[in-house]
MARRO-743199 format. One line per field, with one value per residue: x, y negated, z of N, C-alpha, C, O in turn; residue in three letters. Coordinates in steps of 0.05 Angstrom, whole numbers, padded with zeros to 5 digits, always signed. Layout:
<atoms>
n_px	c(X,...) $
n_py	c(Y,...) $
n_pz	c(Z,...) $
ca_px	c(X,...) $
ca_py	c(Y,...) $
ca_pz	c(Z,...) $
c_px	c(X,...) $
c_py	c(Y,...) $
c_pz	c(Z,...) $
o_px	c(X,...) $
o_py	c(Y,...) $
o_pz	c(Z,...) $
aa	c(ala,...) $
</atoms>
This chain:
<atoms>
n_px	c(+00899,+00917,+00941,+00982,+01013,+01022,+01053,+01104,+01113,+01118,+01171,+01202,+01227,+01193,+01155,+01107,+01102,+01089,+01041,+01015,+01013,+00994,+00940,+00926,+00931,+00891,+00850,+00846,+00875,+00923,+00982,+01026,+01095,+01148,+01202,+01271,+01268,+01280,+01301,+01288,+01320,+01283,+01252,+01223,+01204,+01218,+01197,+01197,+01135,+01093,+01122,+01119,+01145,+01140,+01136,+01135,+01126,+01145,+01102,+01140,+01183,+01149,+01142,+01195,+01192,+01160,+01138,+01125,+01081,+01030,+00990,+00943,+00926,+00886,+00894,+00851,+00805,+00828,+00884,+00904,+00934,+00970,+00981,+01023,+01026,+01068,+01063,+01091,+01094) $
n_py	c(+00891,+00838,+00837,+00870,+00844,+00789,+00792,+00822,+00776,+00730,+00737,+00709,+00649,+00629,+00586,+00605,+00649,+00629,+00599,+00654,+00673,+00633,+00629,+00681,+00662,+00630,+00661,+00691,+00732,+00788,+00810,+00854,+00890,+00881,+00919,+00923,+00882,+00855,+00805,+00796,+00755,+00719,+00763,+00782,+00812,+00856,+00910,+00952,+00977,+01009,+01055,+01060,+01037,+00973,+00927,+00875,+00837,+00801,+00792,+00793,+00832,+00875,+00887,+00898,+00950,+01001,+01059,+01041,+01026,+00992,+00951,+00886,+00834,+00773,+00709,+00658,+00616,+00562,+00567,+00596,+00649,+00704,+00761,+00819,+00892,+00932,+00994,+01043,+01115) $
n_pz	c(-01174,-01172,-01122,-01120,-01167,-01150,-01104,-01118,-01145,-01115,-01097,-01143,-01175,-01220,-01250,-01265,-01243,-01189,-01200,-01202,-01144,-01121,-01133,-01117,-01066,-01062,-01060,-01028,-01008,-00989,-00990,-01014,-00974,-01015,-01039,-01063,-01103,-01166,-01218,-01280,-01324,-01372,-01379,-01345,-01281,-01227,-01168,-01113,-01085,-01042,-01046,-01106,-01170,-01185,-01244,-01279,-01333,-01395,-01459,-01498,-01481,-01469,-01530,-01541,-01520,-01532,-01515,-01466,-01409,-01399,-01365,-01371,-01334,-01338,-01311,-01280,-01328,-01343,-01342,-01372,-01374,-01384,-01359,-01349,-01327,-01296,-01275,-01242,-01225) $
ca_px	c(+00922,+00930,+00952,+01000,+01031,+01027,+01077,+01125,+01121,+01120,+01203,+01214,+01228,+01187,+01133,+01084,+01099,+01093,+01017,+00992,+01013,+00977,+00915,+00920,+00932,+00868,+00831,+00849,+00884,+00942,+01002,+01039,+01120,+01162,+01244,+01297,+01264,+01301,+01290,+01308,+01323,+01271,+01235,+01204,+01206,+01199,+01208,+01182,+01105,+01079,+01132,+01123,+01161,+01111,+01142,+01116,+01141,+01136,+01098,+01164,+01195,+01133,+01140,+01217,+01203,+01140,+01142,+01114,+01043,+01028,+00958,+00951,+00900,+00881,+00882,+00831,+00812,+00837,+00911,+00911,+00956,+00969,+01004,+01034,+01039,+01059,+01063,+01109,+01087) $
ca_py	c(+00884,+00821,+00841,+00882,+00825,+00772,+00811,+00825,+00747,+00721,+00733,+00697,+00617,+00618,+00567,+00623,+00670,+00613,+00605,+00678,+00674,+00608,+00644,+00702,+00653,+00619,+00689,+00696,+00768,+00792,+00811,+00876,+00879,+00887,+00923,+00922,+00856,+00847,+00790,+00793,+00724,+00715,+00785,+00785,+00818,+00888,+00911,+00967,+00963,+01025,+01077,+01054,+01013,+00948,+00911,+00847,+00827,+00786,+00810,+00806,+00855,+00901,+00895,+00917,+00974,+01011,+01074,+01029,+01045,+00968,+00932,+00851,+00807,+00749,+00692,+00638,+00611,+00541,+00571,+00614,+00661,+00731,+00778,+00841,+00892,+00964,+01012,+01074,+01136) $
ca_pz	c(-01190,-01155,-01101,-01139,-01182,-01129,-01080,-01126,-01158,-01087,-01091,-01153,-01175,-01251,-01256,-01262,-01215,-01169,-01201,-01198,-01118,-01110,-01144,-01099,-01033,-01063,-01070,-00997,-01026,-00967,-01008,-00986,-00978,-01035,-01033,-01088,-01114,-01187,-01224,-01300,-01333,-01398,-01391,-01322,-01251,-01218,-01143,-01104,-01078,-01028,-01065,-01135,-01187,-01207,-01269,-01293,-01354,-01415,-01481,-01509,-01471,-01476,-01549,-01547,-01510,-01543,-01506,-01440,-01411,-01379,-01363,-01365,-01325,-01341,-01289,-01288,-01356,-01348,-01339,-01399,-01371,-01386,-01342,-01361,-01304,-01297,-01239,-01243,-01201) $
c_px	c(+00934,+00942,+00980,+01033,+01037,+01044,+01095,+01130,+01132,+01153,+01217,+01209,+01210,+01158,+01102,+01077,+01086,+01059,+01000,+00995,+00995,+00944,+00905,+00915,+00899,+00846,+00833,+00858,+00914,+00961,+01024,+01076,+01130,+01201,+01243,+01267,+01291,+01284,+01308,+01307,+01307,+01259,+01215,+01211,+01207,+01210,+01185,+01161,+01096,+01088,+01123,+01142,+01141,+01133,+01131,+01133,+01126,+01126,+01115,+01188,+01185,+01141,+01163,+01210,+01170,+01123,+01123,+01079,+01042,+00998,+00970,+00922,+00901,+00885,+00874,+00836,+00830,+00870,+00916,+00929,+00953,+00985,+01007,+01048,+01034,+01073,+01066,+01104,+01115) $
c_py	c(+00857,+00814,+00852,+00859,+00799,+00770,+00814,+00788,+00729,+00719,+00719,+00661,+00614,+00599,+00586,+00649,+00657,+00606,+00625,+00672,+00658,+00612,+00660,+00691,+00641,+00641,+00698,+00732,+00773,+00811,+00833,+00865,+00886,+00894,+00931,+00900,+00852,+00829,+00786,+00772,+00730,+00737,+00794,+00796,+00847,+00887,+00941,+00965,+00997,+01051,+01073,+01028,+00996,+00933,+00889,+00838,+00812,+00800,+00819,+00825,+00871,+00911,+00912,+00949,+00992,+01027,+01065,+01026,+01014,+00960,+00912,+00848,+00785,+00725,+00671,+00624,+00583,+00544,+00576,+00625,+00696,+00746,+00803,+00852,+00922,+00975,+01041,+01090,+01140) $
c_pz	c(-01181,-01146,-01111,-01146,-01162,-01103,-01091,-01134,-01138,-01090,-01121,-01161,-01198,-01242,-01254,-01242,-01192,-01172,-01187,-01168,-01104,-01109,-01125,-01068,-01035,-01057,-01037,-00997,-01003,-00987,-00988,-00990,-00997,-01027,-01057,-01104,-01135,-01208,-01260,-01321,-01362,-01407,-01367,-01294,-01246,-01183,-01139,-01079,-01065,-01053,-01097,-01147,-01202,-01214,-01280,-01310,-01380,-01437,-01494,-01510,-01475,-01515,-01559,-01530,-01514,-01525,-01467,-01432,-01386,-01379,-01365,-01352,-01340,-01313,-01303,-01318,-01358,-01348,-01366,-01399,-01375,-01378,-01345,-01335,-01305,-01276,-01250,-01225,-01187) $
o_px	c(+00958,+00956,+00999,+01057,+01061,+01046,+01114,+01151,+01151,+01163,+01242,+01189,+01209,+01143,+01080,+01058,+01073,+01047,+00982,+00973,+00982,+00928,+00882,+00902,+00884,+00824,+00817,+00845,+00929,+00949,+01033,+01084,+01118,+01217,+01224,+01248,+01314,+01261,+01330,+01288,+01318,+01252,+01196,+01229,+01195,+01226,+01166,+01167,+01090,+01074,+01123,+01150,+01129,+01149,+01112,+01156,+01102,+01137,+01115,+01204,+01197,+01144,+01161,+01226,+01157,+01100,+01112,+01060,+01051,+00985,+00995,+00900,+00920,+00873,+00880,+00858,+00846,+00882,+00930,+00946,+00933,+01007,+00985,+01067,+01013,+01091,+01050,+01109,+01117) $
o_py	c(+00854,+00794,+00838,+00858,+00791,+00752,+00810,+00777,+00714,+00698,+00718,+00649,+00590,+00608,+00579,+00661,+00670,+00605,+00621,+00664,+00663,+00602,+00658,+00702,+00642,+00634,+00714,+00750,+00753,+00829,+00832,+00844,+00906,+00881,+00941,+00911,+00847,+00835,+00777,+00775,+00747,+00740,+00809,+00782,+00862,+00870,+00948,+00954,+01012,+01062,+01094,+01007,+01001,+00926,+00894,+00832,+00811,+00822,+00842,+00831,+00890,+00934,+00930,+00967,+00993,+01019,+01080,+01024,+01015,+00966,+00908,+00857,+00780,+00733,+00664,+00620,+00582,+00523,+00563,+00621,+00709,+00747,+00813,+00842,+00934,+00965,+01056,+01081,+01156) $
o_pz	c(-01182,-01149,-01107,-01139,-01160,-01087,-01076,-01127,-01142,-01082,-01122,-01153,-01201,-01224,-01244,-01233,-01176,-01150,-01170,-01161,-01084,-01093,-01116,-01050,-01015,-01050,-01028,-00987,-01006,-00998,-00965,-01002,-01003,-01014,-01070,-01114,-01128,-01214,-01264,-01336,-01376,-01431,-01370,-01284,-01262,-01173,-01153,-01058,-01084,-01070,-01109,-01136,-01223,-01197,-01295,-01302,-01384,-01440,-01503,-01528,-01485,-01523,-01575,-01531,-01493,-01518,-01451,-01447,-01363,-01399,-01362,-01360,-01354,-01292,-01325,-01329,-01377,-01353,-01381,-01417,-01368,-01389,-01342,-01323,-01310,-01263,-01263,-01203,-01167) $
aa	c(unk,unk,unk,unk,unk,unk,unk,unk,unk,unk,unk,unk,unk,unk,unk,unk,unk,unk,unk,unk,unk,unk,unk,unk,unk,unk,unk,unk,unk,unk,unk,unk,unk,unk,unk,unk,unk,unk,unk,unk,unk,unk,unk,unk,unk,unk,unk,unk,unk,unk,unk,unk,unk,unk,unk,unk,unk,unk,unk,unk,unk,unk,unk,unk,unk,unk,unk,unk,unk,unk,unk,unk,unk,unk,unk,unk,unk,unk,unk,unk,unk,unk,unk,unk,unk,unk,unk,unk,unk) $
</atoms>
């Protein structure tokens, strides 16, 4: 999942995207390419990852939209971050 979220975050500016990547460069984790990179202001990210649609978004978006089938990681405890990330067939 890492790898996953760290490829798509890789193309945006937020403070935390800019974490999980740093995490994954630390993890020594090789980050595949991402196309249609969309970046949506105050709910999160998506792009397409080896023919799927990966999503990363905020809880607050998950919570508007019910109906959504997402995992979260954790990264390291001293961050206290929770990432919200779902992968469309």
């Amino acid at each position: 999942m890492l790898k996953l979220a760290a490829s798509v975050e890789r193309n945006s500016e937020h403070p935390l995207a800019e974490a999980v990547v740093k995490y994954a460069e630390f993890q020594e984790v090789s980050l595949a390419e991402v196309e249609d990179f969309v970046g949506i202001v105050g709910s999160g990210v998506q792009g397409i990852v080896n023919d799927h649609l990966l999503q990363i978004s905020t809880e607050h978006w998950l919570a508007d939209c019910p109906d959504r089938n997402a995992t979260f990681f954790l990264l390291p405890d001293q961050l206290k971050v929770v990432v919200y990330l779902e992968l469309t067939p």
